[in-house]
C-alpha positions as CSV (number, residue, x, y, z in Angstrom):
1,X,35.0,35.7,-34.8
2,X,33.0,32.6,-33.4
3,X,32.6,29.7,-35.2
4,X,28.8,29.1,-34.5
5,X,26.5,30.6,-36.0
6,X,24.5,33.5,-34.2
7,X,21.0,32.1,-33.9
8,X,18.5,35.1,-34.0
9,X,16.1,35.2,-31.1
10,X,12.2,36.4,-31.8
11,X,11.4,38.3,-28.1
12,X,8.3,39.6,-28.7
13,X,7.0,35.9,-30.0
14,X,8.6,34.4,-27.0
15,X,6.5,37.1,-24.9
16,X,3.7,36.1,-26.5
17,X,4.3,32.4,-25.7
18,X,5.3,32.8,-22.2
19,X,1.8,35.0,-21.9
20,X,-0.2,32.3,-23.5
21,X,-3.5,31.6,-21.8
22,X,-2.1,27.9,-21.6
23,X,0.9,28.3,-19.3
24,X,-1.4,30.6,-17.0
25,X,-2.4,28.2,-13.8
26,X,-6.0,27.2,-14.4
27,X,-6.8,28.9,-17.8
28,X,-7.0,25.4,-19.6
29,X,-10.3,24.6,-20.8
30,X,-12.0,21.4,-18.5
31,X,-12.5,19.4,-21.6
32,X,-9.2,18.5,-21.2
33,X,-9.9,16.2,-18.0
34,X,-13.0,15.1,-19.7
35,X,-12.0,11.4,-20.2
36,X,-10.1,11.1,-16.9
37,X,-13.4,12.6,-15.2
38,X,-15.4,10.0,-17.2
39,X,-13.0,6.9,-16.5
40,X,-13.2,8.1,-13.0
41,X,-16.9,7.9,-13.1
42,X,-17.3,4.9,-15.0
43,X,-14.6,2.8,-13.2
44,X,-14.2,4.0,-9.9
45,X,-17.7,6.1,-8.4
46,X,-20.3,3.8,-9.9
47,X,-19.0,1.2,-8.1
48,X,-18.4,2.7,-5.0
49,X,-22.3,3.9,-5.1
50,X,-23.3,0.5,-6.1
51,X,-21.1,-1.3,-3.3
52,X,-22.6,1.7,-0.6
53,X,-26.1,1.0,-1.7
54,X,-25.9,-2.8,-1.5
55,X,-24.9,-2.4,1.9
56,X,-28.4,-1.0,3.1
57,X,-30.5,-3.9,1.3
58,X,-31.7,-7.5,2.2
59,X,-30.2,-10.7,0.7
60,X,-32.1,-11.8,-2.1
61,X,-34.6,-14.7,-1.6
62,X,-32.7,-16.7,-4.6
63,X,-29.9,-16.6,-2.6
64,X,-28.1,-13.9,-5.4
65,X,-28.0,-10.2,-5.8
66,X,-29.8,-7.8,-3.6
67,X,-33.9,-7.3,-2.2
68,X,-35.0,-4.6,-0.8
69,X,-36.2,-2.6,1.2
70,X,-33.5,-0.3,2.6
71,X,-32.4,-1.5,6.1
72,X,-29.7,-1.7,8.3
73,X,-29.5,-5.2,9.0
74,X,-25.8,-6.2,7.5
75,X,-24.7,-2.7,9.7
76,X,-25.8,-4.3,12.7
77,X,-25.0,-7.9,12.1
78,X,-21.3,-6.1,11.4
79,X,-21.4,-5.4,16.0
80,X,-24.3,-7.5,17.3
81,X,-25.9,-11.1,16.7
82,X,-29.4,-11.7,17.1
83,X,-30.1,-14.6,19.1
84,X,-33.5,-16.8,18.9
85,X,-35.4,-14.7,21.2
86,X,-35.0,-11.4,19.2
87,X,-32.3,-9.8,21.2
88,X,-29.1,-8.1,20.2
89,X,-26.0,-8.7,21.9
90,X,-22.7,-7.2,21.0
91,X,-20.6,-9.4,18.6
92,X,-16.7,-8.4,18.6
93,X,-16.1,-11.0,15.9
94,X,-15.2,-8.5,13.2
95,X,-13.4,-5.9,14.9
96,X,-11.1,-8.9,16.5
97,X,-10.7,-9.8,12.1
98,X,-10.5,-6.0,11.7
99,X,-8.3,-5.4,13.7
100,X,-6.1,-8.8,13.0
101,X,-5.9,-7.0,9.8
102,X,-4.9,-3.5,10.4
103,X,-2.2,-5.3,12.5
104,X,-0.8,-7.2,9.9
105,X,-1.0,-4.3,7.8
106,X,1.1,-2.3,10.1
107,X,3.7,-5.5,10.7
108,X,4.2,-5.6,6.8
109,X,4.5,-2.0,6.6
110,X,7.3,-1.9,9.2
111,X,9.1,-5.0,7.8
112,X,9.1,-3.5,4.4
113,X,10.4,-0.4,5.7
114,X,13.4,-2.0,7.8
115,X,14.2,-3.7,4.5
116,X,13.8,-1.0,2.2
117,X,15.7,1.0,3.9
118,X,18.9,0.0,3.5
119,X,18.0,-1.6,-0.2
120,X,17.2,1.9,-1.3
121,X,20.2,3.5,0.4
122,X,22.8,1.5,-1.1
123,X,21.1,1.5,-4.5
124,X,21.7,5.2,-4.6
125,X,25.4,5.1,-3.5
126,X,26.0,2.6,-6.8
127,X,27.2,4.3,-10.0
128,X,24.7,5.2,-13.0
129,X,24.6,2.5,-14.7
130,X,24.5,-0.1,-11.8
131,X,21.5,1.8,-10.5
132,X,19.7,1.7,-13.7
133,X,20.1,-2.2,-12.8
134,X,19.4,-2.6,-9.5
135,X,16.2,-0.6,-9.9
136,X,15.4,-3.0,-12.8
137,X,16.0,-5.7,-10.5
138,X,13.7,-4.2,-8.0
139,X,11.3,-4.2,-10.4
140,X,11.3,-7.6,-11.6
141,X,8.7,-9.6,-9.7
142,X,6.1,-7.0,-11.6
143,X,6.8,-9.3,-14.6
144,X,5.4,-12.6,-12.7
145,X,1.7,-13.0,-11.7
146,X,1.0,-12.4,-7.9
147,X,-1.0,-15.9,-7.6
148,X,2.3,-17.4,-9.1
149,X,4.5,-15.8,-6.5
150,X,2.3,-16.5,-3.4
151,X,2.1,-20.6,-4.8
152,X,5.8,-20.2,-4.7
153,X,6.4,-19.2,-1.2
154,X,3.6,-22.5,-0.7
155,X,6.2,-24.3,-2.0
156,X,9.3,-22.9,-0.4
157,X,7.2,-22.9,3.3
158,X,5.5,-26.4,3.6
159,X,6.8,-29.2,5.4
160,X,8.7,-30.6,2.6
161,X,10.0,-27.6,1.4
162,X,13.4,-25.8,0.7
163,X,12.9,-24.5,4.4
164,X,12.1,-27.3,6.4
165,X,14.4,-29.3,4.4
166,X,17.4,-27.4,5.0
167,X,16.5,-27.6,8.7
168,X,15.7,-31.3,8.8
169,X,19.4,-31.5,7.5
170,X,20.6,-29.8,10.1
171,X,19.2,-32.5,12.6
172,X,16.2,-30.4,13.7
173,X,12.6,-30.9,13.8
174,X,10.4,-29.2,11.1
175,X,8.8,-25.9,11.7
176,X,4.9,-25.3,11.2
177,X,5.6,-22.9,8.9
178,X,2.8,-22.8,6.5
179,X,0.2,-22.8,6.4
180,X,0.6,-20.0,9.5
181,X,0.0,-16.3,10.0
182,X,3.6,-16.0,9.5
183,X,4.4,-17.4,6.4
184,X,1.0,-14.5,5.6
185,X,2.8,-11.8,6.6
186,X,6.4,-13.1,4.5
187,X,3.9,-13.4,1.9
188,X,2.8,-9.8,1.9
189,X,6.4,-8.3,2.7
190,X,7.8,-10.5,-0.3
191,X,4.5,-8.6,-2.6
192,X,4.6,-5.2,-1.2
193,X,8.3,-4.6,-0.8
194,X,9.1,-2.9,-4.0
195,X,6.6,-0.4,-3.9
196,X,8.6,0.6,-0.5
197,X,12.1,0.8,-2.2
198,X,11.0,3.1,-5.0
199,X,9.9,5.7,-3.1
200,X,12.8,5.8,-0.1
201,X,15.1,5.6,-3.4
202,X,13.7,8.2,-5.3
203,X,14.4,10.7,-1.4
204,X,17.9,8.7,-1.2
205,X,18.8,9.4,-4.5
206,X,18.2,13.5,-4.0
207,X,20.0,12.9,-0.4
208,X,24.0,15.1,-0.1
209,X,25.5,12.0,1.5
210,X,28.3,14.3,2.3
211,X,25.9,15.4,5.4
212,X,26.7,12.2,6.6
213,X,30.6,12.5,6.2
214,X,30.0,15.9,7.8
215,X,28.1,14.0,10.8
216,X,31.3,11.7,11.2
217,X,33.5,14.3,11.4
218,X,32.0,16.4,14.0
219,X,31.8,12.9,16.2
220,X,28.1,11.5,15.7
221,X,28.1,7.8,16.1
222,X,26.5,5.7,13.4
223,X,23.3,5.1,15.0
224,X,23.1,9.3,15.6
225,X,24.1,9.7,11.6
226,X,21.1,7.0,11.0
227,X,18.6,8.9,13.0
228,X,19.4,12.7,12.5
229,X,20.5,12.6,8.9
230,X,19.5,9.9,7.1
231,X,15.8,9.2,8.5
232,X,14.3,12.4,8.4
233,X,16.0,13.2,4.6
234,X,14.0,10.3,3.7
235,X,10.9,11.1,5.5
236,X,9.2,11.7,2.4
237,X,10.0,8.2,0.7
238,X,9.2,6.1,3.6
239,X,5.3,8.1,4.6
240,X,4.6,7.3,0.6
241,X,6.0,3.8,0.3
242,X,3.8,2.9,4.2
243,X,1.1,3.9,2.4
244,X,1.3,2.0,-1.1
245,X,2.2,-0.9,1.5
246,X,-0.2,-0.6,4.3
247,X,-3.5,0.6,2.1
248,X,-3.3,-2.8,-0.2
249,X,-1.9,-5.0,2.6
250,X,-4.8,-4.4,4.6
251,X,-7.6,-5.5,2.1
252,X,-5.2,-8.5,0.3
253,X,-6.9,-11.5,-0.5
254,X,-4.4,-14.0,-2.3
255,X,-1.6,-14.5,0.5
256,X,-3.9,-14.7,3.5
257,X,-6.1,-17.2,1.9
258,X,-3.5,-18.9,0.3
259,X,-0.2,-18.7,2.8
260,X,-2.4,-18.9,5.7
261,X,-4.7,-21.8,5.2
262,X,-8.1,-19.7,5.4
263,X,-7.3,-20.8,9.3
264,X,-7.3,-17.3,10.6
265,X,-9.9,-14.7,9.2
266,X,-8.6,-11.2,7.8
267,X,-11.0,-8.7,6.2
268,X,-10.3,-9.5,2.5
269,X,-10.9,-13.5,2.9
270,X,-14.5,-12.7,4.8
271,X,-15.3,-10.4,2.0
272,X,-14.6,-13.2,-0.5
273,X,-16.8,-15.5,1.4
274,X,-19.8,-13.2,1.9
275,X,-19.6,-12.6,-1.6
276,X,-18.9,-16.3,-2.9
277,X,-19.7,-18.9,-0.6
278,X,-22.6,-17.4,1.8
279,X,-24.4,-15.3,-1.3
280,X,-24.8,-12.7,1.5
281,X,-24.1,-9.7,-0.8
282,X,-25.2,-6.8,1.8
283,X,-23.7,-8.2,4.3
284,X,-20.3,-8.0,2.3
285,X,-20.9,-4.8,1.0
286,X,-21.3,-3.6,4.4
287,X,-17.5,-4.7,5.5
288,X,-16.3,-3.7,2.3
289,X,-17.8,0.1,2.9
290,X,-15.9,-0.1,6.6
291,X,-12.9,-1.4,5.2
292,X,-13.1,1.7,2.3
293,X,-14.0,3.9,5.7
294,X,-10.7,2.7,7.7
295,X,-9.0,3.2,4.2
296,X,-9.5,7.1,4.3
297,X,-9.1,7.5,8.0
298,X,-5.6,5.8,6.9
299,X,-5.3,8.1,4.2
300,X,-6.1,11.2,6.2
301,X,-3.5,9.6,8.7
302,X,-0.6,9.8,6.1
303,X,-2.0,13.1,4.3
304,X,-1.8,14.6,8.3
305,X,1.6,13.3,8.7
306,X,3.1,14.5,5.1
307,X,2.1,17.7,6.0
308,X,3.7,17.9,8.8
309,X,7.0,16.5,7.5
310,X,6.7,19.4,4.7
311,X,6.4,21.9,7.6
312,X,9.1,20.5,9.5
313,X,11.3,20.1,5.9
314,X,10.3,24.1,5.6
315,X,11.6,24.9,9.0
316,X,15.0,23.1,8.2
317,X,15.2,24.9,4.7
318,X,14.6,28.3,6.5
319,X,17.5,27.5,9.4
């Protein structure tokens, strides 16, 4: 005779449950998404409209806001310059900043990938409770403020700093390190980083390692078990984390403004100073539209390539 208990089971109420209109796909009533809808609205379209529509107007005579009429004067001003006489000539001045920026974007992107990497691999091959820790410590420069971080890595970079002091001790002359485009771009690796670790680990930690002991056996080297087994298992991780890296890299403000002196223009910091110091709020607008325009053609660029790393993750599953 068992010793527990026999629990009786209602089937027809659980037939009834399973059958309810709320577990069938897309019989929930829309009211449900009502205030995500309306926080989307209120937060997120509104100001996109407002930011599009600024973009076609004239600066204000007070020197703030917006005039109108519609025109596309900041649109042109974005690839040609009006000289004295009236005539337009092509300007390449901010497609050489826009494209300083998507480069930087795509340097921190593939530094925080070639760091991540590894982080993320041996975080999953630690035991439970070690990972629990780790990831914690991944997650700890959340808790500081950005502006806090970036002032730090002033600090560490500048010619009396940890850096340059450690190499004036070793009998060397000082490196220019900040403020420079470089100490910008360890700036933005040192911010982004983490969002490129969680993802890789969350594919690492579903990853059978034994493929990789499997690899060994059969007489792959370690460079073959690194680019036929581990790689493409984390395929996933690494397309999300390049784009919670690349998308914010390319529009950040703080660290190119701050780590690199305000000496070498990137898209964010000539936002800011349309916006702040020249008043020339259409004119701002306008590169913030193209910089939200490159920001979907980036988006459809990763949504393109997930796809086809689900196809090619099918075609695996099916062999």
């Amino acid at each position: 005779m068992s010793a527990h208990p026999t629990v009786p089971v209602d089937v027809a109420a659980a037939e009834r449950f399973r059958e309810t209109r709320w577990r069938r796909p897309g019989s929930a009533t829309a009211w449900l998404a009502a205030p995500g809808i309306l926080l989307g609205i209120v937060f997120v379209a509104i100001p996109v409209i407002l930011v599009v529509v600024y973009s076609f107007m004239s600066k204000a005579p007070g020197g703030v806001g917006v005039a109108g009429p519609a025109n596309l004067e900041s649109w042109q001003k974005l690839l040609f310059e009006e000289d004295f006489s009236g005539t337009f000539a092509f300007n390449g001045q901010y497609l050489e900043v826009l494209w300083r920026s998507v480069w930087v974007a795509a340097l921190t992107t593939v530094l925080a990938i070639v760091i991540a990497v590894p982080t993320a691999v041996w975080i999953a091959t630690r035991r439970p409770r070690a990972r629990t820790l780790l990831l914690l410590a991944v997650t700890i420069p959340f808790w500081t403020n950005t502006l806090i971080r970036t002032y730090a890595w002033m600090i560490l970079l500048n010619d009396q700093g940890i850096v340059n002091s450690g190499i004036g001790a070793l009998g060397l002359s000082p490196l220019p390190l900040y403020p420079s485009q470089f100490a910008t771009v360890i700036g933005l690796v040192y911010v982004f980083v983490p969002f490129m670790i969680l993802p890789i680990y969350t594919s690492a930690a579903k990853l059978d390692f034994r493929l990789a002991e499997a690899a060994y056996d059969l007489g792959a080297t370690r460079w073959r078990v690194v680019t036929r087994v581990l790689l493409p298992s984390l395929r996933s991780g690494i397309l999300a984390g390049s784009l919670l890296v690349f998308v914010p890299a390319l529009g950040a403000f703080i660290q190119p403004m701050l780590l690199g002196g305000a000496k070498v223009d990137f898209i964010g910091t000539v936002i800011q100073r349309q916006f702040k110091e020249s008043m020339n709020w259409p004119f701002g607008a306008a590169i913030s539209v193209a910089l939200l325009i490159l920001t979907l053609l980036a988006l459809l660029g990763f949504a393109f390539a997930a796809k086809r790393v689900s196809a090619q993750g099918e075609k695996v599953s099916l062999l």
